[in-house]
C-alpha positions in Angstrom: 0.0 0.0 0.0 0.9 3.4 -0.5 1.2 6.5 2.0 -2.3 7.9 0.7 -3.9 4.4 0.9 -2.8 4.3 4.5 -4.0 7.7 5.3 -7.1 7.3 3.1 -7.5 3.7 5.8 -7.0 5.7 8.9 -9.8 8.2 7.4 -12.2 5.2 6.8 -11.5 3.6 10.1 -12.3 7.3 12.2 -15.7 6.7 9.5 -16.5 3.3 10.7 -15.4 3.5 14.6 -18.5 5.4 15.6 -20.9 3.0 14.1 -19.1 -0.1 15.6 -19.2 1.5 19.4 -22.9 1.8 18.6 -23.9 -1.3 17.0 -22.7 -2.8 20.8 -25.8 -1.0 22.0 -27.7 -3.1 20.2 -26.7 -6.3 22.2 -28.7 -4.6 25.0 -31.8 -4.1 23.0 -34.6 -6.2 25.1 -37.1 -6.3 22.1 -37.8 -6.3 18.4 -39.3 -2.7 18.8 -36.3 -1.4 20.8 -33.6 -2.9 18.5 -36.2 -1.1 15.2 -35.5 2.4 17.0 -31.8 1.7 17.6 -31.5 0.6 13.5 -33.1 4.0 12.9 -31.2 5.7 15.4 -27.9 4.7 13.8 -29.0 4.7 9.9 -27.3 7.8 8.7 -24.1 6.8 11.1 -24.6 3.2 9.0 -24.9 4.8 5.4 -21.7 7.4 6.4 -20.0 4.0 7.3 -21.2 2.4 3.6 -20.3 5.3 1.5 -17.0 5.6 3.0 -16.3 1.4 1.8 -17.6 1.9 -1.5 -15.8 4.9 -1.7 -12.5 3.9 -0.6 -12.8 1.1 -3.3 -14.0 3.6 -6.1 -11.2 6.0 -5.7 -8.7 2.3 -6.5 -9.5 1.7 -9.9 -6.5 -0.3 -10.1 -7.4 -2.5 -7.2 -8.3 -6.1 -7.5 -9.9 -9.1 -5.2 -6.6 -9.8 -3.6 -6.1 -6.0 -2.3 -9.5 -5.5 -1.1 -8.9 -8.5 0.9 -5.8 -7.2 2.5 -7.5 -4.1 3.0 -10.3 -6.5 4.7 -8.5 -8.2 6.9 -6.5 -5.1 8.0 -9.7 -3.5 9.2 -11.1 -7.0 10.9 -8.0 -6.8 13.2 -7.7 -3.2 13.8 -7.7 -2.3 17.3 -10.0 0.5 16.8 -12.7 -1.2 15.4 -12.5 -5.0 17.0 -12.8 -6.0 20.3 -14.9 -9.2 20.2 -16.4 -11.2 17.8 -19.5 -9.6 17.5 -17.7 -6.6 16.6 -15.7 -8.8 13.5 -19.4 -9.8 12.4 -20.7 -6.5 12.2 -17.7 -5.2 9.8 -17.6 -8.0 8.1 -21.1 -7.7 6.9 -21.0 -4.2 6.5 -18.1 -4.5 4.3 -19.7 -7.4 2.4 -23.0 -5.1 1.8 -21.0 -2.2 0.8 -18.0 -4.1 -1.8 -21.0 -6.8 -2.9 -19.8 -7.3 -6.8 -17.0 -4.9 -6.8 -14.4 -6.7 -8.6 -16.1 -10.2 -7.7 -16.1 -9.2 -4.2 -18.8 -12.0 -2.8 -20.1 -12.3 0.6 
């Protein structure tokens, strides 16, 4: 990677830190309705965190399969966005929603 990819990274992960604090909220969420307000609560923190993905994928042309993957795994152990596995599933299937197709990205 190159110094702007790894500044462009720290920029995504500052975009997708927020939303993974919150979506541990939603652990505590004690019913279908509660957990509904909490999704709706965090959607525009959610789409900021999708954009940014896409985005950071977009602006890489030049990128293939195998980069996005090191660019996935990077995020899935960065301290700033993991602490349990819960956490790992949430980026994981944001990240899947947001690449879906993009240079044969598949869930």
């Amino acid at each position: 990677m190159m110094e702007d990819d790894v500044m462009e990274i720290e920029q995504l992960i500052a975009t997708l830190a927020p939303l993974m604090s919150m979506e541990r909220e939603a652990e505590n969420c004690q019913s279908n309705e509660e957990y509904r307000a909490f999704r709706r609560r965090v959607e525009d923190i959610n789409q900021d965190a999708l954009d940014g993905l896409r985005q950071f994928i977009d602006d890489r042309p030049d990128w293939g399969h195998t980069d996005m993957q090191s660019v996935y795994y990077f995020l899935t152990k960065h301290p700033d966005l993991i602490y349990s596995r819960t956490d790992q599933g949430v980026l994981t299937a944001l990240i899947n929603e947001a690449w879906r197709g993009k240079r044969g990205w598949k869930a």
